[in-house]
N, C-alpha and C positions, 0 to 999 in steps of 0.2 A: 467168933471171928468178928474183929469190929468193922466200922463199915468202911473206914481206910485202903484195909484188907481188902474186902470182897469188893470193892470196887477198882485198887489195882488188880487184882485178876480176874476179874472180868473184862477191863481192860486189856491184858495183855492176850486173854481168849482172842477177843474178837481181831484185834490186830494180826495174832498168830494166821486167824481165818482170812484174814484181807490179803495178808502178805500169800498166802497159799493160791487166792483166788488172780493175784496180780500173776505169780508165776507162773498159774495155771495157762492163762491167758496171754503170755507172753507181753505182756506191759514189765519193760525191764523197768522204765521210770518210776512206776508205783510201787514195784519191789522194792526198789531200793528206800523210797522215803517209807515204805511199812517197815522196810531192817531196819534205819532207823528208828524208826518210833520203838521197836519192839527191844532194843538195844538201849536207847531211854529207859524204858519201862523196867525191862531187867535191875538196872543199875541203880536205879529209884527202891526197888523193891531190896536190894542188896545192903544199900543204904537205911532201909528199915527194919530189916530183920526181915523178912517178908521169903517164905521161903515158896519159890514157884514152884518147886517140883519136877517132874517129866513135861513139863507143858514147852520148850524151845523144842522153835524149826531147824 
């Protein structure tokens, strides 16, 4: 894996987590710019071949 790779999904890890930790907490604001980003991050990864896997919320 080059390091492209493992740092979009590493990226999309921790976002995944943010986005979990915002809902958790009821910050509807930060969910949403985390869907966003993690919505980015998909679409980047989709763009590169970058296959994520089981990892979306």
């Amino acid at each position: 894996m080059d390091a492209f790779t493992a740092g979009l999904l590493q990226r999309i890890r921790t976002t995944e987590s943010d986005l979990t930790r915002a809902r958790e907490t009821g910050d509807d604001f930060l969910a949403d710019v985390e869907q966003g980003e993690l919505d980015d991050l998909h679409r980047l990864a989709a763009e590169h071949g970058v296959e994520v896997g089981a990892t979306a919320v």
